[in-house]
C-alpha positions, 0 to 999 in steps of 0.5 A: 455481491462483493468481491473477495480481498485476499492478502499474502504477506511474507511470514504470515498467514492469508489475510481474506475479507469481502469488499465492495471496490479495491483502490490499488497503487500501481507504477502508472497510477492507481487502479479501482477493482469493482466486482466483475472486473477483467482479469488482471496482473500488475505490479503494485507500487509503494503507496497506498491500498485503499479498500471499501467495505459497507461504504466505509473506506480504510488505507492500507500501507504496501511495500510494492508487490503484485495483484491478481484479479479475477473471478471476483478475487483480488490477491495481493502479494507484497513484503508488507500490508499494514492497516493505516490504524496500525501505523505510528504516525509520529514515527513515520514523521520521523523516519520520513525526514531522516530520510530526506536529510540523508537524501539531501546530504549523502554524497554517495548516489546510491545512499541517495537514491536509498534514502529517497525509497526509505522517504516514499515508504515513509510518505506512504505510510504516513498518508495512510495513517493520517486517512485513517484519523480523517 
């Protein structure tokens, strides 16, 4: 039996599907959620979600945010999910070396230290659009 993924995004409605496991980023590492999993609650890094359905995998780009499991559910709470098919990845190429120019160049330490968020979004979402063209 699945386990259920629901999907919270500012400004949009509940995204909700069954799935086999769930692959989330976390600050430590990532995390695999397989059915009658422990109840949880972590906060979820910039990076890459990765979700199992019918044996096939698909990335999903998350802008940090927080899950909770339990019951069978994994609710995903984040500013941004973006399916990996859905992202440019000639764009993100892009705005990933802005990024790093400007981390490599700024002298002001707070430009530099929001240049290089800007570049782990852009790694991000460039992972998972590459897994998606695998």
């Amino acid at each position: 039996m699945p386990i259920e993924v629901c999907i919270f995004q500012l400004s949009q409605y509940p995204k909700e599907t069954k799935v086999d496991e769930v692959i989330l980023p976390t600050g430590t590492g990532q995390i695999g959620i397989l059915r009658d999993h422990a109840w949880l609650l972590t906060a979820l890094d910039v990076g890459v979600m990765r979700i199992r359905q019918g044996g096939v995998w698909s990335p999903f780009y998350v802008n940090a945010g927080f899950a909770l499991v339990e019951n069978n559910k994994v609710s995903i709470t984040s500013s941004e999910v973006v399916e990996g098919s859905l992202i440019d990845s000639e764009l993100a190429q892009q705005d990933l070396d802005k990024a790093n120019l400007l981390a490599e160049t700024a002298e002001d330490p707070l430009i530099r230290m929001e240049a290089k968020i800007q570049a782990r979004a852009a790694q991000a979402r460039l992972q998972a659009s590459a897994e998606c063209n695998k």
